[in-house]
C-alpha positions in Angstrom: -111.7 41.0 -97.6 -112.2 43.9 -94.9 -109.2 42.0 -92.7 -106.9 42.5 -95.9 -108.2 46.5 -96.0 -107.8 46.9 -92.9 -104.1 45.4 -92.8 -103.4 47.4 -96.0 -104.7 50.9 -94.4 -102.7 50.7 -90.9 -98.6 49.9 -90.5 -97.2 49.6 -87.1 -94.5 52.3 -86.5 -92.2 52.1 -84.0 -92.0 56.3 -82.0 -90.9 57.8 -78.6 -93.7 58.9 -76.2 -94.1 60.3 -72.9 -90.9 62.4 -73.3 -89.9 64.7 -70.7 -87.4 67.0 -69.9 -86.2 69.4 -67.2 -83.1 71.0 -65.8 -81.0 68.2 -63.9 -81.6 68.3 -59.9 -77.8 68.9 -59.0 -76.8 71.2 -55.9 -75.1 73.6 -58.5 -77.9 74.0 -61.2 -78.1 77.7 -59.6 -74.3 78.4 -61.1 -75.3 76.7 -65.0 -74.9 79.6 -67.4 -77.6 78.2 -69.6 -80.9 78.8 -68.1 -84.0 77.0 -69.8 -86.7 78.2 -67.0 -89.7 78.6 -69.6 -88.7 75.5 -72.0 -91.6 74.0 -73.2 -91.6 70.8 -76.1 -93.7 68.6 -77.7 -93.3 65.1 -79.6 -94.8 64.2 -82.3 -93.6 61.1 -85.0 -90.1 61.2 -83.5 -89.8 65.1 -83.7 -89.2 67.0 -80.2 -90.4 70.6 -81.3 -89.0 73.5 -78.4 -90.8 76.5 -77.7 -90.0 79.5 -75.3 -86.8 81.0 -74.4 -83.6 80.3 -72.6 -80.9 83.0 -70.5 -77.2 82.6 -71.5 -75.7 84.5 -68.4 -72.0 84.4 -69.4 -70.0 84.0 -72.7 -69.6 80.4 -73.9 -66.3 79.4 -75.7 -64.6 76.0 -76.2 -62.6 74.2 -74.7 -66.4 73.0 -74.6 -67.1 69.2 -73.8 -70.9 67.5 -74.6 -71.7 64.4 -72.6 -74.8 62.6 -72.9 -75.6 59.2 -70.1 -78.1 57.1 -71.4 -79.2 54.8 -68.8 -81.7 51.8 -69.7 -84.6 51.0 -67.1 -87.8 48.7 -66.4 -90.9 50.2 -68.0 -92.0 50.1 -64.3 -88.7 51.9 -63.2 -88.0 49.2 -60.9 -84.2 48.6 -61.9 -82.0 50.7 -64.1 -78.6 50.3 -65.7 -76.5 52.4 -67.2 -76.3 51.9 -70.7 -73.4 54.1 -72.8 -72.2 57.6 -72.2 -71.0 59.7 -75.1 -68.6 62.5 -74.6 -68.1 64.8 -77.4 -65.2 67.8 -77.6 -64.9 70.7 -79.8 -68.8 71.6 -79.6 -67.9 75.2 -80.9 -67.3 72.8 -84.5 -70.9 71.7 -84.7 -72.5 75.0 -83.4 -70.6 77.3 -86.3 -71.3 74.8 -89.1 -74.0 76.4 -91.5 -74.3 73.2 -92.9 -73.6 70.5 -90.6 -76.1 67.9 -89.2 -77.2 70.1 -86.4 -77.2 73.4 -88.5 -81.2 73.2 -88.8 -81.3 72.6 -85.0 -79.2 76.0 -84.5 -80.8 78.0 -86.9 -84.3 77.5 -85.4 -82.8 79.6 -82.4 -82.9 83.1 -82.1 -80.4 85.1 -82.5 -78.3 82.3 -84.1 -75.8 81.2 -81.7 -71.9 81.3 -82.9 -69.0 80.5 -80.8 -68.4 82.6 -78.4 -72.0 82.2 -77.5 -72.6 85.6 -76.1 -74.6 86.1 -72.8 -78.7 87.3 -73.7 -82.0 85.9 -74.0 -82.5 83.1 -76.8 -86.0 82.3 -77.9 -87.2 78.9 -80.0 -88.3 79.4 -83.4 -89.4 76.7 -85.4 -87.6 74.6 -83.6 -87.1 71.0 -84.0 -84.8 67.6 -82.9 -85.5 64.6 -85.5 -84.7 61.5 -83.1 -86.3 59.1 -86.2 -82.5 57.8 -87.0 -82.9 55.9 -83.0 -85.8 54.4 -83.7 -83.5 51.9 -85.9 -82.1 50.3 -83.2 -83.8 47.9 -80.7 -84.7 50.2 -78.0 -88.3 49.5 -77.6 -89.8 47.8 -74.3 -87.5 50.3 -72.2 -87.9 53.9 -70.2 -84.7 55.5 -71.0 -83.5 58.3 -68.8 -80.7 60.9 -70.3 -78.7 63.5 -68.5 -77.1 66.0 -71.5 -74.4 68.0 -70.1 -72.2 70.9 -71.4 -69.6 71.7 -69.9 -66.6 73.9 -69.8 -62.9 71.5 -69.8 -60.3 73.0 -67.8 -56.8 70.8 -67.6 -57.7 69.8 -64.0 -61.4 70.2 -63.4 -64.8 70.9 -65.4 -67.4 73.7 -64.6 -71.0 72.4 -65.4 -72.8 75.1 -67.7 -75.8 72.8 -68.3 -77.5 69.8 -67.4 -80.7 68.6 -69.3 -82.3 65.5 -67.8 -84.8 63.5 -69.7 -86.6 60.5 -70.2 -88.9 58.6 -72.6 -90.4 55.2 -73.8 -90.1 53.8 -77.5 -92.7 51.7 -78.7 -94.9 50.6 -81.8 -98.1 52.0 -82.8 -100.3 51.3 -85.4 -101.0 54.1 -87.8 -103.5 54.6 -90.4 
């Protein structure tokens, strides 16, 4: 009887840990625009909450491009691979929407940004980046590493204005 309580009072759920994040090493991370010096986070059931503040040195405006590189490695970090890369245009489209699926994300920074993004300090306020939808895919058993970069698209070159590395595990966890 106490083996059937005790299945009934836990459930295994599957949640990112030892998530970290800092500015990309690059040789031009001294020229990004976006400067997250005092950005602090924390995880907790698939929520990355941000504290602190961030400098924007120099007004922001599209043509904007977002890439994210998701590589897939060992839990030892022995071998990696790269996994997909995701490259998204017209960023000024999700920042400006009041009611878009990154709205809440905007809205817990202060001032609000809106395209242009005018140069000034930001601060985090409540917050918050729900990665729960990821955890319904089969990426457990891996560390992943992320580079997220913005950047501004000319018709011949790009001009890096930020690069966020990170990395993280995913794996399940019995809860009461």
């Amino acid at each position: 009887m106490s083996f059937y309580l005790h299945l009934c009072s836990t459930m295994r759920v599957k949640e990112f840990y030892d998530l970290k994040m800092a500015t990309c090493n690059a040789s031009n991370s001294d020229q990004y625009v976006l400067d997250f010096k005092t950005l602090n986070y924390s995880i907790k059931n698939n929520v990355v909450h941000f504290y602190g503040n961030f400098t924007v040195t120099e007004t922001i405006q599209e043509p904007l491009e977002f890439t994210i590189i998701a590589n897939r490695c060992s839990l030892d970090m022995k071998s990696c691979q790269h996994f997909e890369t995701i490259t998204l245009s017209r960023i000024c489209t999700y920042i400006n929407d009041e009611n878009g699926l990154l709205a809440s994300f905007f809205k817990g920074i202060k001032p609000t940004p809106h395209c242009p993004i005018k140069p000034g300090l930001y601060t985090f306020e409540n917050c918050a980046m729900n990665l729960k939808f990821f955890t319904t895919f089969p990426i457990e058993g891996y560390r992943w590493q992320t580079h997220h970069k913005l950047a501004l698209k000319g018709k011949t070159s790009k001009k890096d204005l930020y690069c966020l590395a990170g990395d993280c595990s995913v794996g399940w966890f019995e809860k009461p």
